[in-house]
C-alpha positions as a Markdown table, in Angstrom:
| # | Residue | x | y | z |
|---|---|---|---|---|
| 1 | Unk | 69.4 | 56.4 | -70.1 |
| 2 | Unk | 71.0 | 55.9 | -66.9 |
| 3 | Unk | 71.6 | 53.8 | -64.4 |
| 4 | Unk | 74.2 | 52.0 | -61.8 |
| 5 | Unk | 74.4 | 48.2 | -62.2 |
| 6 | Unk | 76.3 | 46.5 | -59.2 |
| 7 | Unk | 76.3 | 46.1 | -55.4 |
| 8 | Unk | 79.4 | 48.0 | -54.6 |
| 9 | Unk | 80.3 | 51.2 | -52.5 |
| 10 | Unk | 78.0 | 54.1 | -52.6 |
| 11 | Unk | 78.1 | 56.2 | -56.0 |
| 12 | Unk | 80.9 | 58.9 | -55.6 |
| 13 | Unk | 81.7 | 61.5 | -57.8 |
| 14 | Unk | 84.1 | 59.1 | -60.5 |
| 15 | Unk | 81.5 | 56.4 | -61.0 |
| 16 | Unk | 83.4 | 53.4 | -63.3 |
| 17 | Unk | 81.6 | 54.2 | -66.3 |
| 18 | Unk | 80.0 | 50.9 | -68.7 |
| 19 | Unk | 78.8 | 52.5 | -72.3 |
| 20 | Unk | 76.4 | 50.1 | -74.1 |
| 21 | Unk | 73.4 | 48.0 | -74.0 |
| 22 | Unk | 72.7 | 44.8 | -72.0 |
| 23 | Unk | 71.2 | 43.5 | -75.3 |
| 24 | Unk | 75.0 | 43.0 | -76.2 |
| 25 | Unk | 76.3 | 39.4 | -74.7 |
| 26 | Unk | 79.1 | 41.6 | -74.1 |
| 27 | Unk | 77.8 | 44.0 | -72.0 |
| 28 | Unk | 75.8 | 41.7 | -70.4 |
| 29 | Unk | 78.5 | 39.6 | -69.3 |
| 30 | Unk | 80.9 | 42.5 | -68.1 |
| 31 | Unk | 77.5 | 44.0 | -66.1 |
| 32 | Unk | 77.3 | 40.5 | -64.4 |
| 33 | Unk | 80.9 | 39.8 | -63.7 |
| 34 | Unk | 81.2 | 43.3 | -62.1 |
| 35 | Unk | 77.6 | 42.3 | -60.0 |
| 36 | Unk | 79.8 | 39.3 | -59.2 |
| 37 | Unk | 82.6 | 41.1 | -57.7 |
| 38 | Unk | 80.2 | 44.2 | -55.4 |
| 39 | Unk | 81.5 | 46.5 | -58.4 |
| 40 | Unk | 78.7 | 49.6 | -58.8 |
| 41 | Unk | 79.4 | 50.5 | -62.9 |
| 42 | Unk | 76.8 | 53.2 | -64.1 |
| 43 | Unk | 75.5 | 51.7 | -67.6 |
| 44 | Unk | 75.2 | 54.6 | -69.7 |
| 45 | Unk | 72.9 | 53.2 | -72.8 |
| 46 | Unk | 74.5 | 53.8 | -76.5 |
| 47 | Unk | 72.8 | 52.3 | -78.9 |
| 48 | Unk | 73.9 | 50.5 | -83.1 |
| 49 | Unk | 75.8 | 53.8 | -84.9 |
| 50 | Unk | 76.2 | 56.0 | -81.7 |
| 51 | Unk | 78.8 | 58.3 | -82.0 |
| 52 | Unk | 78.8 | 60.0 | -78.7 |
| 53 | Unk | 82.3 | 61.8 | -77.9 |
| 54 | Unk | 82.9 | 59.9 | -74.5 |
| 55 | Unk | 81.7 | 57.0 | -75.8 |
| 56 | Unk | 84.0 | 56.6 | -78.9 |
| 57 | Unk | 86.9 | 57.9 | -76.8 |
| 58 | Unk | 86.5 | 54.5 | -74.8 |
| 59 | Unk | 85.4 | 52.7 | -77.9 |
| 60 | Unk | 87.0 | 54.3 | -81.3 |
| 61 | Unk | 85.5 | 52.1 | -83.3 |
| 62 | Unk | 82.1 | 52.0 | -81.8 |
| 63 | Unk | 82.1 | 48.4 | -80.5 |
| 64 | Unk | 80.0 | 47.9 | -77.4 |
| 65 | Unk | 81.0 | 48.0 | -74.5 |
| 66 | Unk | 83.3 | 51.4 | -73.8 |
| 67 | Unk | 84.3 | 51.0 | -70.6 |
| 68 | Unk | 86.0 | 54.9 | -68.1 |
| 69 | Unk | 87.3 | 54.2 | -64.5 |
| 70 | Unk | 88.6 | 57.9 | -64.1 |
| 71 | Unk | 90.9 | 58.8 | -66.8 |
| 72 | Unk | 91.7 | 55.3 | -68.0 |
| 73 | Unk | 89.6 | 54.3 | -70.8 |
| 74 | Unk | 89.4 | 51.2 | -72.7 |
| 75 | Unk | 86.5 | 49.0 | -74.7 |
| 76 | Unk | 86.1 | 45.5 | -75.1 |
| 77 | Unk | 84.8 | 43.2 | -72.5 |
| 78 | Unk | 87.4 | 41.0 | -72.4 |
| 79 | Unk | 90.1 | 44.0 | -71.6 |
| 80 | Unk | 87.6 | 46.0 | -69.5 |
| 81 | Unk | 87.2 | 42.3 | -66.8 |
| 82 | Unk | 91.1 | 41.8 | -67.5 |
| 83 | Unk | 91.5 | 45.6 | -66.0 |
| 84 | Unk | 88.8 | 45.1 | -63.0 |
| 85 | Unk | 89.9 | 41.4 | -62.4 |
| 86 | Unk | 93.7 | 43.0 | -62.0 |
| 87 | Unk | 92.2 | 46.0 | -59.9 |
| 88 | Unk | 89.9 | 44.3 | -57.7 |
| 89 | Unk | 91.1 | 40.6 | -57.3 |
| 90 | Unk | 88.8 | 39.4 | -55.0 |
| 91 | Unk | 86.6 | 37.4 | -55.1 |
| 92 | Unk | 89.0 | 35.8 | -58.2 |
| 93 | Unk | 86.7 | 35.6 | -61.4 |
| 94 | Unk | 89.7 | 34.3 | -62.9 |
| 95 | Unk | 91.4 | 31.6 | -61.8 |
| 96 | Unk | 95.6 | 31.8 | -60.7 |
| 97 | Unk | 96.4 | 28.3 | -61.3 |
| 98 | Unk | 97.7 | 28.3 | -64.9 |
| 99 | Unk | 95.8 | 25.1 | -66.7 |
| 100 | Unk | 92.5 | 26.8 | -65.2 |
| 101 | Unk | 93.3 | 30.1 | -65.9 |
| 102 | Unk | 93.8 | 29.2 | -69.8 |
| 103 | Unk | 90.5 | 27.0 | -69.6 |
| 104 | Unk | 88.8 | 29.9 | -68.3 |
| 105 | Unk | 90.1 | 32.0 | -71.1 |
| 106 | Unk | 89.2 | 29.4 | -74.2 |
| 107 | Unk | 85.6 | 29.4 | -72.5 |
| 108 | Unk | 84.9 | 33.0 | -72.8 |
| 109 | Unk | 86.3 | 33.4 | -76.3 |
| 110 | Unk | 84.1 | 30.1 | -77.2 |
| 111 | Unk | 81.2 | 32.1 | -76.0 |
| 112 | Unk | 82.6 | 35.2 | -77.6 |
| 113 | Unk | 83.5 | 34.2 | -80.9 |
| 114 | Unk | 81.7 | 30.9 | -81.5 |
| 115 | Unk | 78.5 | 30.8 | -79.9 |
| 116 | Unk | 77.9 | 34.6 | -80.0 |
| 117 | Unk | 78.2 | 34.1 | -84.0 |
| 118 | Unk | 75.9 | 31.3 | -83.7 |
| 119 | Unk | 73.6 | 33.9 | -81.8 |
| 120 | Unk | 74.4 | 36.8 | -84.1 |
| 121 | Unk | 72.6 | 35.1 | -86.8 |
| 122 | Unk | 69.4 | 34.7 | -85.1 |
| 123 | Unk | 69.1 | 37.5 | -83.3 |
| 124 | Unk | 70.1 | 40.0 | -85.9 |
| 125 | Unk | 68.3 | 38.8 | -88.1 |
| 126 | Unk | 64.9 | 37.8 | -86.2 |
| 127 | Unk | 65.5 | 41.1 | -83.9 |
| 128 | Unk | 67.9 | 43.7 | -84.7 |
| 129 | Unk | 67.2 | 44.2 | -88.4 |
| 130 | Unk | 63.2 | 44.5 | -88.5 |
| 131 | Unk | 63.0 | 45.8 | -85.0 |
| 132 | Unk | 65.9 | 48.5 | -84.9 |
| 133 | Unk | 67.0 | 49.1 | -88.5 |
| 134 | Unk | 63.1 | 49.0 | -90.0 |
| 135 | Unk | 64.9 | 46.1 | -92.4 |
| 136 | Unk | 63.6 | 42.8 | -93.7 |
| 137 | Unk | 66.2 | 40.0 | -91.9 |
| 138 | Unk | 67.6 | 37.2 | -93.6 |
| 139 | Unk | 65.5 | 34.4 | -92.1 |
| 140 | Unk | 66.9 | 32.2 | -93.9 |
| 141 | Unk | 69.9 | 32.1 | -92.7 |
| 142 | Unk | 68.7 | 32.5 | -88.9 |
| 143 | Unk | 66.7 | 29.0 | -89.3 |
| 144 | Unk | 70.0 | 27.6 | -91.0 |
| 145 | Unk | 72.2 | 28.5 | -88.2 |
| 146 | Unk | 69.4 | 26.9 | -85.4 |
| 147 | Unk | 69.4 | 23.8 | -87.0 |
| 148 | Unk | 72.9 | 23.2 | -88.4 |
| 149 | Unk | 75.2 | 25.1 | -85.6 |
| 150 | Unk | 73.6 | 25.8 | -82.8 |
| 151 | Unk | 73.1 | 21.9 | -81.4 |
| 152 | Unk | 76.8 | 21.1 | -82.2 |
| 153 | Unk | 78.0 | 24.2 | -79.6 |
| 154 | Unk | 74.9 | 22.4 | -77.2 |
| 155 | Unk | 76.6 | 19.1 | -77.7 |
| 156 | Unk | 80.0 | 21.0 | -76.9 |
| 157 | Unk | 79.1 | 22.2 | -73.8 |
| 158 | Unk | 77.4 | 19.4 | -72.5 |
| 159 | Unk | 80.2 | 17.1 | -73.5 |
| 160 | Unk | 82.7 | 19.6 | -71.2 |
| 161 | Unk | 80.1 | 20.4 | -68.7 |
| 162 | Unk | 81.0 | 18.9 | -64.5 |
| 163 | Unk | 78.6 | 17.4 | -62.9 |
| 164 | Unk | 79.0 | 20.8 | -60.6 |
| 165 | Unk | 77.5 | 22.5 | -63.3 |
| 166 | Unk | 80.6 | 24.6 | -63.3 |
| 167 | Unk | 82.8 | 25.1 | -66.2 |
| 168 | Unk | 86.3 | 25.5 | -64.4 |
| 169 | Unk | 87.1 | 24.2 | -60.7 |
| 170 | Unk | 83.9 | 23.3 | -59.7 |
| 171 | Unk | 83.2 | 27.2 | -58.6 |
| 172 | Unk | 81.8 | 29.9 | -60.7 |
| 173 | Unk | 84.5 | 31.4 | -62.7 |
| 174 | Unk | 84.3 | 34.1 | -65.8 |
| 175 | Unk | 83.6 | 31.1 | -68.3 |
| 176 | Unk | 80.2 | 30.6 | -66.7 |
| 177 | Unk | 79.2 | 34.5 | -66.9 |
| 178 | Unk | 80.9 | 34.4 | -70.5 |
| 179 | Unk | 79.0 | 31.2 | -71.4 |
| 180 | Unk | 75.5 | 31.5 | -69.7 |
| 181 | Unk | 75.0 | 35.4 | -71.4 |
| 182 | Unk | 74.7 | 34.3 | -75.3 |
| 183 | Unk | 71.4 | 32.2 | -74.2 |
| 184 | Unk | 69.5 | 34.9 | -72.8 |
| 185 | Unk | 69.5 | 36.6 | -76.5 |
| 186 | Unk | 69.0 | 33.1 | -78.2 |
| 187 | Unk | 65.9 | 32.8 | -75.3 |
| 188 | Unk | 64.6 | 36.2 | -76.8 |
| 189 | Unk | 64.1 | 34.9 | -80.0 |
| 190 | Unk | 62.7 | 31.8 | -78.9 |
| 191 | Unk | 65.5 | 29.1 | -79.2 |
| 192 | Unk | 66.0 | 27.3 | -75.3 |
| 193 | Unk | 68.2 | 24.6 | -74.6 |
| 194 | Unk | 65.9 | 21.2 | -74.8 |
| 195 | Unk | 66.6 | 19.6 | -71.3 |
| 196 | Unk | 65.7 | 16.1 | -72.8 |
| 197 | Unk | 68.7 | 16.2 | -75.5 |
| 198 | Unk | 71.1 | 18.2 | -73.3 |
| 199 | Unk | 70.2 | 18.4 | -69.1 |
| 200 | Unk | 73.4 | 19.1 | -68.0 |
| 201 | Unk | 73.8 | 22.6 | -70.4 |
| 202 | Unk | 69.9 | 23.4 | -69.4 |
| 203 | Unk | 70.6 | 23.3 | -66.0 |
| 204 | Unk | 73.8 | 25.0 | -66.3 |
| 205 | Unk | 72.2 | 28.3 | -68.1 |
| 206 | Unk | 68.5 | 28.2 | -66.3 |
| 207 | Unk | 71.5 | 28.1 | -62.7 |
| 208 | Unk | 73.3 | 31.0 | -63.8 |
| 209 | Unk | 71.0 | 33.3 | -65.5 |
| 210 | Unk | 68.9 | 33.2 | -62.0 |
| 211 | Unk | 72.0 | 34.7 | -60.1 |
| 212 | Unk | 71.3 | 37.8 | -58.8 |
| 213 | Unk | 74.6 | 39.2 | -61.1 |
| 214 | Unk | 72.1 | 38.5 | -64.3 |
| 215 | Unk | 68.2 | 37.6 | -62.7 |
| 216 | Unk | 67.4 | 41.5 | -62.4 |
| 217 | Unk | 69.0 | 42.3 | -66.4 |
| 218 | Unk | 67.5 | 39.5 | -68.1 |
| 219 | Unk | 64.1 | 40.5 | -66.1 |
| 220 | Unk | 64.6 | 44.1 | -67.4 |
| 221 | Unk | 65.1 | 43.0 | -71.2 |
| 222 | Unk | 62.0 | 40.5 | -71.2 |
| 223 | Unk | 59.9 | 43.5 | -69.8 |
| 224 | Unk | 61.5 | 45.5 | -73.0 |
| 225 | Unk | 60.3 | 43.0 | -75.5 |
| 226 | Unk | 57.3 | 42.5 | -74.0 |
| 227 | Unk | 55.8 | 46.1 | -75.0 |
């Protein structure tokens, strides 16, 4: 499956080429941040195990998403924004001043390393593994990571959140995008942020997964899981 992701120029010839699924926070995220900046990327779907040639040319070791502007090819979603933010700088996902810039950064690899492993656990698990791999999941240890880790990252974020609802210079900024994508895959298993113990983090997420960068993919995933 096929299709181009973005409001940017018409499709040409060299589309910018994104190689996974939008079930992956990271795919998600780099899908929005390109929506963000009128970037057209053509999301070419490869799903757990893929070993497509182009695919593991951008992505050697399989890891979603492979990324091909042309003959440059590269994987990771950090790496693959770090290129686009450097190729197209405006409007700046990233901010230039240096204590935001590094703020910025330790937000997305909070969402990409703490509360995507947070995430991992439930989703795999209550998803992935009976869903996709016909396999029983450890439930278990999905119910152990709601209730013991997932309301100290909520605590986290709300402690940290503006009043802007903002994560860095009262604007949106790549920590948002990085930050708000986790909770649409913790929402498809049926964990939400309780706006009673935490308003400031459910207001932040229910904000920025309505942008038109990620309204239109979370939409399309729901529909998915709801056949």
């Amino acid at each position: 499956m096929e299709q181009s992701v973005g409001a940017g120029p018409p499709h040409s010839e060299t589309p910018m080429i994104l190689y996974g699924s939008s079930l992956s926070p990271y795919v998600r995220k780099t899908l929005a941040y390109a929506a963000e900046k009128g970037l057209e990327l053509e999301l070419v779907s490869i799903g757990l195990g893929n070993v497509d040639p182009a695919f593991r040319e951008a992505s050697p070791f399989g890891k979603m998403p492979g990324f091909r502007d042309g003959d440059f090819a590269i994987s990771d979603s950090t790496a693959i924004i770090t290129y686009l933010e450097a190729k197209h700088p405006q409007p700046p996902l990233l901010p230039a001043e240096p204590k935001s810039r590094a703020r910025a950064i330790w937000y997305e690899e909070f969402a990409d390393t703490i509360l995507v492993a947070c995430m991992g656990k439930l989703f795999f698990n209550r998803v992935v593994a009976p869903r996709f791999l016909g396999q029983e999941g450890d439930l278990a240890l999905a119910d152990k990571a709601e209730k013991e880790e997932f309301p100290p990252l909520l605590d986290y974020i709300e402690k940290v959140m503006p009043a802007s609802g903002h994560l860095v210079d009262d604007r949106l900024t790549l920590a948002d995008l990085a930050v708000a994508s986790p909770f649409v895959n913790f929402a498809h298993v049926g964990v939400t942020v309780d706006a009673a113990a935490h308003p400031k983090t459910a207001a932040f997420v229910e904000a920025i997964l309505a942008r038109p960068s990620f309204a239109p993919i979370v939409a399309q995933e729901k529909a998915f899981f709801a056949r």
